[in-house]
C-alpha positions in Angstrom: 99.9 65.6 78.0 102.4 64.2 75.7 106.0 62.7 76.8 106.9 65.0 74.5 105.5 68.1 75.4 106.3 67.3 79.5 109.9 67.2 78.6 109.7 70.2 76.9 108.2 71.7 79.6 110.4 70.5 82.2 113.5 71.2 80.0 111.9 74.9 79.4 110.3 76.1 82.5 110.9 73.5 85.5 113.0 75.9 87.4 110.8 77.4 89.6 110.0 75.1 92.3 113.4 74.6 93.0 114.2 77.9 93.4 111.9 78.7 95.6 113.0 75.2 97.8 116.6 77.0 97.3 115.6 80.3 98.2 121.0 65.6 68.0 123.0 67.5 65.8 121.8 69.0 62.0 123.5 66.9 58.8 125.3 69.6 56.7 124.5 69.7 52.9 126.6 71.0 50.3 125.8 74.0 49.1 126.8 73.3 45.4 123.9 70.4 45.8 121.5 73.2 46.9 122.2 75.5 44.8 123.0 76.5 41.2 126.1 78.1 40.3 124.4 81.5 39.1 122.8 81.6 42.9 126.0 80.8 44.9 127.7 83.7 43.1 125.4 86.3 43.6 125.4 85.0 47.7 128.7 85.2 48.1 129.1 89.2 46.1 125.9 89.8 48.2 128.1 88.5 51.5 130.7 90.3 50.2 129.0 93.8 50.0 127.3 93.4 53.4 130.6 92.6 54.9 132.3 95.7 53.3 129.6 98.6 52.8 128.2 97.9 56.5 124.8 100.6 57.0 125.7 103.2 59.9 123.8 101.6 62.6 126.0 98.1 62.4 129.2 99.4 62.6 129.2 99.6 66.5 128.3 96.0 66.8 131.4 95.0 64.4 133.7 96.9 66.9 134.5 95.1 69.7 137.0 95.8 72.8 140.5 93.1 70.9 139.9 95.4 67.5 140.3 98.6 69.1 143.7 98.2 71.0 144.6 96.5 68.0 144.5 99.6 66.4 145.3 102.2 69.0 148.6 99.2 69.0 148.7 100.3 65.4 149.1 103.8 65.7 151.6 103.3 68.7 154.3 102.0 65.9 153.6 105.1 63.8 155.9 108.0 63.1 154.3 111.9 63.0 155.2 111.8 58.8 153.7 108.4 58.8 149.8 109.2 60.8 148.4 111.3 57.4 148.8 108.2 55.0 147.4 105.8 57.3 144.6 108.0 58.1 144.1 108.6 54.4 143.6 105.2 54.2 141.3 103.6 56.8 137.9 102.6 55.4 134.6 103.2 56.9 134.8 100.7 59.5 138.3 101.8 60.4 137.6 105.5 60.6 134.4 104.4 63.7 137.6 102.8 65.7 139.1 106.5 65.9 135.5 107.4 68.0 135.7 103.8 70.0 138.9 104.2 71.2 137.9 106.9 73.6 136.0 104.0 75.4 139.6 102.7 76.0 141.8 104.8 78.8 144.6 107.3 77.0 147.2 109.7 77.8 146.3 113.3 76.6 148.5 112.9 73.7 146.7 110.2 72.1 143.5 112.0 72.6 144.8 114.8 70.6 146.6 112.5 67.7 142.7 110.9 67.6 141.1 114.4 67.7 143.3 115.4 64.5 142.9 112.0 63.0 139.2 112.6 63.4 139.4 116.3 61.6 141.4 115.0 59.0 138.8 112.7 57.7 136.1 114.9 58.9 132.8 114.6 56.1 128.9 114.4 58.0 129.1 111.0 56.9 132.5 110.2 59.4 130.0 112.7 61.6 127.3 110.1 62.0 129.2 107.3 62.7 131.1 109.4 65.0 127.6 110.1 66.4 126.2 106.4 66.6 129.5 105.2 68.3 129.2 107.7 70.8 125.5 107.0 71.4 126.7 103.2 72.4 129.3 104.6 74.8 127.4 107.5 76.2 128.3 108.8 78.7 131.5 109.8 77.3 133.3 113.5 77.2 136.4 113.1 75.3 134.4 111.4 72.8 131.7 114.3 73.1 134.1 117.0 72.4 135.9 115.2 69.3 132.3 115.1 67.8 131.7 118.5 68.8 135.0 119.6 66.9 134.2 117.7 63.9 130.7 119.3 63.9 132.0 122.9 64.0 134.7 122.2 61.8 132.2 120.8 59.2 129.9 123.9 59.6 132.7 126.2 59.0 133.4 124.7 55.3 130.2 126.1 54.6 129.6 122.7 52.3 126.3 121.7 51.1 125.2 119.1 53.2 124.0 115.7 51.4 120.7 114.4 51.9 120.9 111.9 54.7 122.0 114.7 56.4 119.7 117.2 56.2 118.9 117.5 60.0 121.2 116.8 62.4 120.9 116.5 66.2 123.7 118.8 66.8 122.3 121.4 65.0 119.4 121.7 67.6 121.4 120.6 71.0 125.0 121.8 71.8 127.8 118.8 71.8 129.8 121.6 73.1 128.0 121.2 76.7 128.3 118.7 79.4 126.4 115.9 78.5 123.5 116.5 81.2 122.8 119.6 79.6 122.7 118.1 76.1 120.1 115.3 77.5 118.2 118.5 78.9 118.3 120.2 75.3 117.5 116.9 73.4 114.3 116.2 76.2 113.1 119.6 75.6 113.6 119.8 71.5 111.6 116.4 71.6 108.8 117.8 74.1 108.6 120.3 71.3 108.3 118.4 68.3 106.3 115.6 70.0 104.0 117.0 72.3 103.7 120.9 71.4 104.1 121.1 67.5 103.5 117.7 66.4 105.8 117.6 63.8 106.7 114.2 64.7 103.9 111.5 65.3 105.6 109.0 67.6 108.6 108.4 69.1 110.5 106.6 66.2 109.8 109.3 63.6 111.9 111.7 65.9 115.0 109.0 66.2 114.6 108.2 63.2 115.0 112.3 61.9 118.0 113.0 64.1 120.5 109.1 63.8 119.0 108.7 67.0 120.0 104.8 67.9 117.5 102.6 69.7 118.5 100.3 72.5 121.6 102.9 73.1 122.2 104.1 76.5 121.9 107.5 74.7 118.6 106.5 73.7 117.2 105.2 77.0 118.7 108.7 78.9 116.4 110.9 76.9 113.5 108.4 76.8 113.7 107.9 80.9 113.6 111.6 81.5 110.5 112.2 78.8 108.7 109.3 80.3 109.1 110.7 83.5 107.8 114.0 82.1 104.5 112.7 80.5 101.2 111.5 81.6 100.6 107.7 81.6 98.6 107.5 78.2 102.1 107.7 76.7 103.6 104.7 78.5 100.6 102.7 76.6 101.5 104.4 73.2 105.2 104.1 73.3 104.9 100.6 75.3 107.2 99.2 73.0 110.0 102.1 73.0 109.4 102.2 76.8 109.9 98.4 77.5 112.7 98.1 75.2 115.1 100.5 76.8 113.6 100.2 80.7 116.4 97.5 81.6 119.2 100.4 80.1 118.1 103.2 81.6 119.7 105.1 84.8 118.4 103.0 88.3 117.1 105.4 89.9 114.6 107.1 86.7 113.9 103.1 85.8 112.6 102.5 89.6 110.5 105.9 89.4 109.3 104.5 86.3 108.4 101.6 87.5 106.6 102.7 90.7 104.6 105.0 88.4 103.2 102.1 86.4 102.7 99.6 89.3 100.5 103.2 90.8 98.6 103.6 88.1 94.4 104.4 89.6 91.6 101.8 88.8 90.6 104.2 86.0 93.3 102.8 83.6 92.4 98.9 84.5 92.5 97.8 80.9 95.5 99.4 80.4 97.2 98.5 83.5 96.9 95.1 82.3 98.7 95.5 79.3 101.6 97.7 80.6 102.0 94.8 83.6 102.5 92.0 81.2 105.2 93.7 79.7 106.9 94.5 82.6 106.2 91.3 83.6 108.6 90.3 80.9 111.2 92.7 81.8 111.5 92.4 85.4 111.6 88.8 84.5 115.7 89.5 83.5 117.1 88.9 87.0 120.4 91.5 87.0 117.5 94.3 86.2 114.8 93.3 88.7 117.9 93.2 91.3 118.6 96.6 90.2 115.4 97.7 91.0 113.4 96.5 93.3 115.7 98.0 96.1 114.2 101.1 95.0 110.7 100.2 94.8 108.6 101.1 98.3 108.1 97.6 99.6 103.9 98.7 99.4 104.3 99.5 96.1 106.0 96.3 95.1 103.3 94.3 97.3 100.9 96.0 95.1 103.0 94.6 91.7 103.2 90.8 93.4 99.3 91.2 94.3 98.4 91.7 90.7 100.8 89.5 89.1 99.2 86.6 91.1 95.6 87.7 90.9 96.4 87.7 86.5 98.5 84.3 86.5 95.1 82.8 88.4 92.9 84.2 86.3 94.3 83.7 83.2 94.8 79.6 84.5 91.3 79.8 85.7 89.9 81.4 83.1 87.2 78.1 82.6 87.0 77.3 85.7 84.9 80.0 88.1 84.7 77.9 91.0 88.8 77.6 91.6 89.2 81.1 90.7 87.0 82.2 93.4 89.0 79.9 95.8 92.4 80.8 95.0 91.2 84.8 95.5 90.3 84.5 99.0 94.1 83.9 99.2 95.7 86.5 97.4 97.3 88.6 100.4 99.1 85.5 101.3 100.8 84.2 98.0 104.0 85.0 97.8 105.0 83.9 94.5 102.7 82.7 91.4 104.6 80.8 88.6 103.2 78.3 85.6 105.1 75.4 85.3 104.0 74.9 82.0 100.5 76.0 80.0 98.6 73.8 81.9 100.1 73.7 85.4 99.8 76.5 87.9 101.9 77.3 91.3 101.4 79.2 94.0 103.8 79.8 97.2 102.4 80.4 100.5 105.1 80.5 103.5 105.2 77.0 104.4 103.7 75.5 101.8 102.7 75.2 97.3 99.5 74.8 96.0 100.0 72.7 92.5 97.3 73.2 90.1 96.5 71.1 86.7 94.1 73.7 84.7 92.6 70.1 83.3 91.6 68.6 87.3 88.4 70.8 87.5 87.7 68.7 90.8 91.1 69.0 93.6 94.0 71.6 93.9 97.2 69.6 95.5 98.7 71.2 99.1 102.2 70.3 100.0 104.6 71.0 102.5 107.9 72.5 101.4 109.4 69.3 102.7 107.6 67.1 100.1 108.3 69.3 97.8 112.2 69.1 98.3 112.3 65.7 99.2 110.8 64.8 95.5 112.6 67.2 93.6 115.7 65.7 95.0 114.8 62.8 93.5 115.2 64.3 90.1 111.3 64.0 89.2 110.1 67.1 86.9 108.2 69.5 88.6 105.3 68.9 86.5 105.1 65.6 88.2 104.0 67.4 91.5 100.7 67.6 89.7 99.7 64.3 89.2 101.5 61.8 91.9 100.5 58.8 92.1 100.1 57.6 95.5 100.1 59.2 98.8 97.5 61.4 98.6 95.6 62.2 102.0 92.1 64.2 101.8 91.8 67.0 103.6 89.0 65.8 105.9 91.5 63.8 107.2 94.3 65.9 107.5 92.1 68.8 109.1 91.1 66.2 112.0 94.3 65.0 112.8 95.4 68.6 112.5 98.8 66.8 110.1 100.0 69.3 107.6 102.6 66.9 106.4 103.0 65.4 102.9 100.2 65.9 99.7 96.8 66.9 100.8 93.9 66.7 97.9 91.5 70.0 98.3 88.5 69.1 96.8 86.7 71.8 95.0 83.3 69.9 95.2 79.9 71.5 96.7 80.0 69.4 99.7 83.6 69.7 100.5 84.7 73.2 99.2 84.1 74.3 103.1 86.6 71.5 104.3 89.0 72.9 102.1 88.4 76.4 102.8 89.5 75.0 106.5 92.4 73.1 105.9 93.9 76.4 103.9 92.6 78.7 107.0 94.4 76.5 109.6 97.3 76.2 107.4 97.7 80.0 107.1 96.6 80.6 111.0 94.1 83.1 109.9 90.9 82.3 112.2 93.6 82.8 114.8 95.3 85.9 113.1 92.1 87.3 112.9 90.4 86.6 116.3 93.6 88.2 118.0 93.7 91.3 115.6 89.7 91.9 116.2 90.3 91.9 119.7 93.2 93.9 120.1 91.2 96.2 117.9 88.1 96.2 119.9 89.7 97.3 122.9 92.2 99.3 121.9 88.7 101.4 120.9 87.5 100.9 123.9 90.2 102.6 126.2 90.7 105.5 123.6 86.8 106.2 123.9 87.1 106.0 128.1 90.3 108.0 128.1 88.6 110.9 125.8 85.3 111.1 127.9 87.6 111.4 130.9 89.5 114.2 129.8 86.2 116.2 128.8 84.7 116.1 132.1 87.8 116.9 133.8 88.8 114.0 135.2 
């Protein structure tokens, strides 16, 4: 491996190991060199439309926490004559900080100067930004019932609706209900569409028909209860929908979620593959696996760990059948599997790491988590564990002076794959773990047996 490419690495992925021992700059160019006149106009008027006609679905992002009690400051200085005008006047952006500033706290008569504001520029276009704002924010009541007033207000006009608004979420679910209820009606409207009449193919079609905004907590409310509700099949057709809005959805339905998948029977091997690797990725965000895995059954996360180890090994020992087959006599006792970079592979046993380079067909490297500490201290990559240069002992010898200590070469070779074998048992205590269980087993049987042929003959 390159320098190059084992900075990289280390710079990218070198965290691992010492977690587990834990518990130059672009030259600018002038635009006018790069580009003629003619171009640089039609940027900067292209710039200038983005920045003023913004599409429904960007406004939330262009409203942040400073502009909003800006404005509610704004409307603090105004005068009852003087609120009409400056209503009048807000553009599109502006009218979407009437919705956000029910995210902020307000006494009751601000609500209701925000409410009328809201009626007075009431159109279904103010609706659905109204709508996407509050999909963002969700939960959120006061901002639930302005909507909900705005919506009947618009349906009592009796105005033809334009096209982008043609169908309308409200028109199916009531805004006028608590918002548990409204998730209820919006889970069982697309049940309906999806699964009984079909008039939606997948998942997107139906956000898509009602302004319904992914990676909204809105969004992953409705989609946590209806992946609750359906069979498995569905968490391999909507995998992307699904993984996107796992991390924002409610705890408790993310964790029964996730204990579903990690359940899933031998008969959907294949797939269980491909849903693991994704949540691989997702439980890889650390606020969201603390989040969850409280509320995972300890078995069932076992389960998870067991898999995610066996599929690191194979995939690193994909050309090499020999070390595959010795890592999986191990797989109950790895507690962690991480690759250090493409090439390099580690496991993390209770006292000790097994180091693997994919491109050493011949040895696997043991150390002691005291090496392992001691070097890392010394600022050395972790990739380095992988090829050290001296200070290697073989594990003949360290098996016959029974000396666990330091780096310990496991050869993978005919003659002394037993040796190793050994040196990992003794390691793990398991000829003893074993004996001890066997035994206690074996007699355990035998009492039951005597004390059950007592007590049918009476004695």
């Amino acid at each position: 491996m390159s320098e190059n490419k084992q900075e990289n690495s280390k710079n990218t992925q070198g965290t691992e190991l010492s977690a587990w021992m834990a518990g130059g700059e672009q030259q600018e160019l002038d635009e006018k060199e790069q580009h003629p006149l003619n171009k640089l106009r039609l940027q900067d008027a292209l710039q200038i439309v983005r920045r003023t006609h913004l599409l429904i679905e960007e406004i939330p992002a262009q409203i942040d926490r400073s502009s909003v009690n800006a404005f509610l400051d704004q409307l603090a200085r105004l005068s009852t004559n003087q609120l009409a005008n400056f209503t009048n006047q807000l553009n599109t952006q502006q009218v979407g900080l009437i919705y956000a500033a029910f995210s902020e706290p307000l006494y009751k008569e601000e609500k209701q100067i925000l409410r009328n504001m809201a009626l007075y520029r009431a159109s279904y276009y103010t609706f659905i930004i109204g709508f996407v704002i509050w999909q963002h924010a969700f939960p959120n009541s006061d901002m639930q019932l302005t909507l909900s007033l705005v919506y009947r207000y618009l349906q009592g006009r009796g105005e033809e609706r334009p096209p982008f608004a043609q169908e309308l979420l409200a028109d199916k679910c009531s805004l006028e209900l608590s918002d548990r209820i409204f998730v209820q009606q919006c889970v069982r409207l697309l049940e309906k569409e999806l699964l009984i009449k079909q008039t939606c193919s997948n998942l997107t079609e139906f956000f898509r028909r009602y302004a319904i905004q992914s990676k909204g907590t809105f969004a992953a409310t409705v989609l946590g209860y209806f992946f609750l509700m359906v069979d498995w099949t569905w968490y391999v057709k909507e995998s992307r929908m699904l993984f996107l809005h796992l991390p924002l959805m409610v705890n408790e339905v993310a964790g029964e979620i996730v204990s579903r998948l990690i359940n899933l029977d031998q008969s959907a091997a294949k797939s269980k593959n491909f849903l693991f690797r994704q949540l691989e990725q997702v439980l890889a965000q650390d606020d969201f696996n603390r989040r969850i895995k409280p509320l995972i059954q300890p078995a069932v996360w076992r389960q998870y760990q067991r898999w995610l180890v066996e599929d690191k090994i194979s995939i690193h020992c994909l050309n090499n059948a020999v070390k595959r087959a010795f890592l999986f006599n191990y797989l109950d006792d790895v507690m962690d599997a991480a690759d250090l970079n493409s090439e390099i592979l580690a496991l993390r046993f209770h006292d000790f790491l097994l180091i693997d380079d994919s491109k050493n067909t011949e040895q696997i490297l043991y150390y002691d988590n005291a090496t392992v500490r001691n070097m890392l201290a010394r600022d050395l990559p972790e990739t380095y564990l992988a090829t050290p240069p001296l200070g290697v002992r073989l594990a003949s010898d360290a098996l016959n002076n029974r000396n666990l200590k330091g780096i310990i070469s496991l050869p993978l070779a005919d003659g002394d794959l037993k040796v190793s074998q050994m040196l990992l048992d003794f390691a793990l205590q398991r000829t003893a773990k074993k004996t001890q269980a066997g035994t206690k087993k074996v007699l355990q049987a035998w009492t039951e047996t005597t004390t059950a042929n007592n007590n049918r003959s009476g004695r």
